[in-house]
N, CA, C and O of each residue as an XYZ file, in Angstrom:
416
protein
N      14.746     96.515    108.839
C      16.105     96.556    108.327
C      16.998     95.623    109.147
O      16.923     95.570    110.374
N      17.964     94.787    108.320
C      18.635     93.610    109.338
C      20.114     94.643    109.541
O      20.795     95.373    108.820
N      20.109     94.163    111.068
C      21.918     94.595    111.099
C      22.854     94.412    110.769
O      23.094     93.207    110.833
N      23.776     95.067    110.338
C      24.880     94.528    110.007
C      25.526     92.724    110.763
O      24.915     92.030    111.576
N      26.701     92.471    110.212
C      26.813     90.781    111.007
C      28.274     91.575    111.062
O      28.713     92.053    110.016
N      29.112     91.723    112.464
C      30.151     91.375    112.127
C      31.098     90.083    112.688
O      31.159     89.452    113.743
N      31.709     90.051    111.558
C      32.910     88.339    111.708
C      34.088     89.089    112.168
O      34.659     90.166    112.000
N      34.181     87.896    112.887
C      35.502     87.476    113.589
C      36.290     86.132    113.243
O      35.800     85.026    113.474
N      37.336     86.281    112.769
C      38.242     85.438    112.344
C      39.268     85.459    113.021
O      40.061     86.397    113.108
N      39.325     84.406    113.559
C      40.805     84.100    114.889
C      41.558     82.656    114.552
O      40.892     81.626    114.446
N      42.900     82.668    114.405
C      43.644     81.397    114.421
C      45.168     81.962    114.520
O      45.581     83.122    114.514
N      45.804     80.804    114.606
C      47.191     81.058    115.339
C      48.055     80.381    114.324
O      48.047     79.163    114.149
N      48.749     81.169    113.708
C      50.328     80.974    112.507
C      51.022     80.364    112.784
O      51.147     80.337    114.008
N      51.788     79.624    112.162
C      52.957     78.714    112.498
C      54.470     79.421    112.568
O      55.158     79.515    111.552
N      54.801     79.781    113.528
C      55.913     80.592    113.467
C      57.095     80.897    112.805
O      57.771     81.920    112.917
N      57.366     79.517    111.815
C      57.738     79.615    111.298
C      57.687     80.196    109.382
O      58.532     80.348    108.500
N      56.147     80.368    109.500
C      54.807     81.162    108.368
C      55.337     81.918    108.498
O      55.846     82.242    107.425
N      55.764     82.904    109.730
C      55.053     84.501    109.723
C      55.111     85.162    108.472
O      54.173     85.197    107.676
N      56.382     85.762    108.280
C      56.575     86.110    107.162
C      56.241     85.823    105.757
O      56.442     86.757    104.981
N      55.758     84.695    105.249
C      55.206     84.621    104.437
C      53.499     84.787    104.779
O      52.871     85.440    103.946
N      52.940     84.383    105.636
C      51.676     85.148    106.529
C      51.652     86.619    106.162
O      50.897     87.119    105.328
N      52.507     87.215    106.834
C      52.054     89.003    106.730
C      52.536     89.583    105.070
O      52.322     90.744    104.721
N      53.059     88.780    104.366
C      53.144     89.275    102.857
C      51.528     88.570    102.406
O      50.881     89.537    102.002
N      50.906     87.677    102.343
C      49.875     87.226    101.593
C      48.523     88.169    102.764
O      47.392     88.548    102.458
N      48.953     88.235    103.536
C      47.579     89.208    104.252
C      47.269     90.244    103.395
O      46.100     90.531    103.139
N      48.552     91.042    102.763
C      47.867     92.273    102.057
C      46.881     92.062    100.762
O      45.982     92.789    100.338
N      47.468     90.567    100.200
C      45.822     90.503     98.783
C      44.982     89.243     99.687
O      44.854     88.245     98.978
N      44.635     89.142    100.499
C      43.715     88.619    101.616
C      42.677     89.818    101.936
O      41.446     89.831    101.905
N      43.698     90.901    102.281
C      42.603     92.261    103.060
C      42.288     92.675    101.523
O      41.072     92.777    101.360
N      42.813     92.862    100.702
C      42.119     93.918     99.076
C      40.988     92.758     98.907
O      39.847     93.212     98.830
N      41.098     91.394     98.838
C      40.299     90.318     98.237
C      38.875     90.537     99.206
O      37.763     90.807     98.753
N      39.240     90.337    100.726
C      37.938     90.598    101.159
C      37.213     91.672    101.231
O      36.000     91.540    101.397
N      37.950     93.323    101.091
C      37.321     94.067    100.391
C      36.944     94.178     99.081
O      36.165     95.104     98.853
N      37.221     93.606     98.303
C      36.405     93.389     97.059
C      35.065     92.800     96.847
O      34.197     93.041     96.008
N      35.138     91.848     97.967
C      33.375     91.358     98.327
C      32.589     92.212     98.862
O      31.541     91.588     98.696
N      32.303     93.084     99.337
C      32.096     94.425     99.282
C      31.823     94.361    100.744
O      30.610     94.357    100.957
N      32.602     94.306    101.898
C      32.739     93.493    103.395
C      33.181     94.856    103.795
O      33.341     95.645    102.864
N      33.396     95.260    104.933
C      33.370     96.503    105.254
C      34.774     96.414    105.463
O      35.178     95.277    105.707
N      35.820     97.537    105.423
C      37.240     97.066    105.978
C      37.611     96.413    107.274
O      37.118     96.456    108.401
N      38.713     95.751    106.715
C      39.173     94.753    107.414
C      39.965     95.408    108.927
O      40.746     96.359    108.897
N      39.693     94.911    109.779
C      40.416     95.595    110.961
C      41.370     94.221    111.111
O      40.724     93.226    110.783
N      42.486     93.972    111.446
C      43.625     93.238    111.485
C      43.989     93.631    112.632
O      44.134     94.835    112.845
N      44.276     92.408    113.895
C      44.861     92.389    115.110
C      45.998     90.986    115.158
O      45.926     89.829    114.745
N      46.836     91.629    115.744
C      47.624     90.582    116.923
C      47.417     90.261    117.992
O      46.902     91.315    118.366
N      47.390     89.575    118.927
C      47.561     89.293    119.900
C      48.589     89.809    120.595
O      49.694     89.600    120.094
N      48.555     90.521    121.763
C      49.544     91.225    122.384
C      49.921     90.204    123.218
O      51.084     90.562    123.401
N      49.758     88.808    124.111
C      49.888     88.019    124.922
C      49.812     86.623    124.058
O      49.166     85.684    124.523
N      50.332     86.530    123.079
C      50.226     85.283    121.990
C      50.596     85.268    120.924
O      49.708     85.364    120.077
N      52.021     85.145    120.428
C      52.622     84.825    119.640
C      51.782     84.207    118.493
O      50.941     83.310    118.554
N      52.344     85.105    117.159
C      51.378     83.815    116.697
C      49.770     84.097    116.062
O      49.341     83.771    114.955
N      48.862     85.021    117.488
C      47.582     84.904    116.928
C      47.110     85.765    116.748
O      47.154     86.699    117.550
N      46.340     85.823    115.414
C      45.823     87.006    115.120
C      44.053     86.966    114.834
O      43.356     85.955    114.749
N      43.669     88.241    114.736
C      41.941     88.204    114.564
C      41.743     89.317    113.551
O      42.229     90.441    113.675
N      40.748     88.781    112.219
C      40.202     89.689    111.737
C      39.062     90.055    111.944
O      38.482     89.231    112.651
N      38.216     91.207    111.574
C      36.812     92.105    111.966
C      36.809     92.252    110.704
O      37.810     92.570    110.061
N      35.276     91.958    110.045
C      34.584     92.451    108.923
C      33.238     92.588    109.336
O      32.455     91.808    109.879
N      33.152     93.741    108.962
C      31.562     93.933    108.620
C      30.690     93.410    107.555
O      31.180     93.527    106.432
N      29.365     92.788    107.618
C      29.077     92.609    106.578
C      27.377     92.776    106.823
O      26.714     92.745    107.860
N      26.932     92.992    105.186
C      25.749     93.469    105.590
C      24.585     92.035    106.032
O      23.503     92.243    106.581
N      24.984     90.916    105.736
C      24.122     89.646    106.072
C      24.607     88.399    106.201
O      25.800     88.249    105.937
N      23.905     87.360    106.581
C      24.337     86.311    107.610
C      24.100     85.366    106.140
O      24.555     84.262    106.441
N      23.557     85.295    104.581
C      24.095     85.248    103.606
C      25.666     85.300    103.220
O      26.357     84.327    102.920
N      26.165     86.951    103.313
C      27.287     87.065    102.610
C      28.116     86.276    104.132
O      28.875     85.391    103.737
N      28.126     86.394    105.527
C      28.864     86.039    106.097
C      28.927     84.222    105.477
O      30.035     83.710    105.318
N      27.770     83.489    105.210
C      28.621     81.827    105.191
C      29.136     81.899    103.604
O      29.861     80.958    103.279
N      28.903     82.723    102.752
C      29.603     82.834    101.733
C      31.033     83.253    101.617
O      31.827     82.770    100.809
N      31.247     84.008    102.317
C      32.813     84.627    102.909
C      33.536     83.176    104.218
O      34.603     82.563    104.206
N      32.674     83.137    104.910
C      32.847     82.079    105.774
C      33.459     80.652    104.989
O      34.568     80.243    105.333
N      32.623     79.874    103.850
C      33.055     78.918    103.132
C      34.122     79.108    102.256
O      34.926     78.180    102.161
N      34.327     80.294    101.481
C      35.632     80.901    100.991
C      36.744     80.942    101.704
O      37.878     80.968    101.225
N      36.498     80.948    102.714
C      38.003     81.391    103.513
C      37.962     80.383    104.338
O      38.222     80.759    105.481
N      37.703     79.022    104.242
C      37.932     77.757    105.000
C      38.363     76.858    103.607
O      38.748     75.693    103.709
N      38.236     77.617    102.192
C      38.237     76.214    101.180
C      40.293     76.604    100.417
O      40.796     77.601     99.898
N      40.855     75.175    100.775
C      41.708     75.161    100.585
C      42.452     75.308     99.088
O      43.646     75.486     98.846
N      41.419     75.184     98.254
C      41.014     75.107     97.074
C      41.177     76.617     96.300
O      41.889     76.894     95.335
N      40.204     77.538     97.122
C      40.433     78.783     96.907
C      41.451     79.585     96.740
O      42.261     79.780     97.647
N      41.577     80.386     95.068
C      42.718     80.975     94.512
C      43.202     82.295     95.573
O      44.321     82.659     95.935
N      42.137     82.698     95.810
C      42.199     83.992     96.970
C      42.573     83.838     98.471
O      43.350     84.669     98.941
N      42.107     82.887     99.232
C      42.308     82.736    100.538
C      42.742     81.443    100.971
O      42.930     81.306    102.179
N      42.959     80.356    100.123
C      43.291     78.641    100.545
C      44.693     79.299    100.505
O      44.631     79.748    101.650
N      45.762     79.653    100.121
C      47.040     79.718    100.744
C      47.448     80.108    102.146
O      48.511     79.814    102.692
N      46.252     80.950    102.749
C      47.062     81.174    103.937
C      46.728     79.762    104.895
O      47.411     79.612    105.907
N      45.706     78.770    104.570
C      45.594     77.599    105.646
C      46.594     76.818    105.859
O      46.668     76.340    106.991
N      47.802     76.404    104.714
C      48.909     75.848    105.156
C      49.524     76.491    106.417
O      49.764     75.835    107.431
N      49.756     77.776    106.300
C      50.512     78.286    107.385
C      49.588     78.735    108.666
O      49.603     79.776    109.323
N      48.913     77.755    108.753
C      48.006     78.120    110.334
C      48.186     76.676    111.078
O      48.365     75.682    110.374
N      48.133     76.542    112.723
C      49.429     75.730    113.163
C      48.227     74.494    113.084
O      48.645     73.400    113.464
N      46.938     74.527    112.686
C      45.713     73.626    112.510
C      45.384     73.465    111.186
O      44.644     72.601    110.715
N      45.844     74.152    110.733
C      45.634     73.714    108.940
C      43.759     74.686    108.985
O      43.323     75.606    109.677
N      43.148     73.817    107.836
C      41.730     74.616    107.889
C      40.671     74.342    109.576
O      39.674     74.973    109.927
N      41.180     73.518    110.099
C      41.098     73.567    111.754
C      41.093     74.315    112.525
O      40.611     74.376    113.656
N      41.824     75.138    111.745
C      42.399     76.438    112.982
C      42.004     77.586    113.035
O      42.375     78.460    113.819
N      40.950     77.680    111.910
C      40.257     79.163    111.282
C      38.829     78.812    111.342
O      37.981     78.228    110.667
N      38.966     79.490    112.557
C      38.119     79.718    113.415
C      36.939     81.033    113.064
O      37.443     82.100    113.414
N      35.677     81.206    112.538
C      35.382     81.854    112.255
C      33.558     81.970    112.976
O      32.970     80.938    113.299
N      32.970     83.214    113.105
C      31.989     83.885    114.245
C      31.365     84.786    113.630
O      31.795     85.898    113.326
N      30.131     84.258    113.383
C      29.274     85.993    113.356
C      28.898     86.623    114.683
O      29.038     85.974    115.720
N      28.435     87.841    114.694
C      28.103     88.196    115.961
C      26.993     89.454    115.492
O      26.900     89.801    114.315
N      26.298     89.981    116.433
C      24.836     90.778    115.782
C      25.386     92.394    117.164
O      25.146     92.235    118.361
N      25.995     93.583    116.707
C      26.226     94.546    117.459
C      24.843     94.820    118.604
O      23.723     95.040    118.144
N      25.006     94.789    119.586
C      24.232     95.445    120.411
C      23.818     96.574    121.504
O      22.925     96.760    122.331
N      25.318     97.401    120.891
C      25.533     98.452    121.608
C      25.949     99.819    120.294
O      26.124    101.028    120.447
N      25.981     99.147    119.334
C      25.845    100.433    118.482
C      24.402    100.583    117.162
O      23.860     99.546    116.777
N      24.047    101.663    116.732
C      22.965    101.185    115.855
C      23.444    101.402    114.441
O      22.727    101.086    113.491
């Protein structure tokens, strides 16, 4: 049985985004739960203006570059709006699988 993959998505908003940032996050988080991705955990940065990180679970390193290429394509009806407002454009979305090794 393969482990779960979870992603990490980290990049830093243009401050002058925010607000339009934290209104398009909410059909960002329904959209990537609709791929059937485990819920979205949503952080700020407590020491960084600006940056935030998402956590998804997912069940394979498949759905992660499929979710991965979705959410880098500027193109995309679902997730290409938030790359304008990141201070790197699609540069700046920064994205990580990682394989848990302390939980089963």
């Amino acid at each position: 049985m393969q482990k779960p993959i979870v992603i990490f998505m980290e990049y830093k908003v243009k401050e002058e985004s925010t607000e339009t940032y934290l209104t398009k996050m909410k059909k960002v988080i329904e959209e990537m739960e609709a791929l059937e991705a485990g819920p979205v955990e949503w952080y700020e940065a407590a020491d960084q203006k600006g940056l935030y990180v998402e956590m998804i679970e997912v069940s394979s390193m498949k759905q992660y570059e499929y979710i991965k290429e979705r959410r880098s394509d500027p193109a995309d009806a679902a997730f290409g709006g938030l790359l304008p407002l990141l201070e790197k454009g699609t540069a700046g979305m920064n994205c990580w699988a990682f394989s848990r090794l302390n939980k089963k």
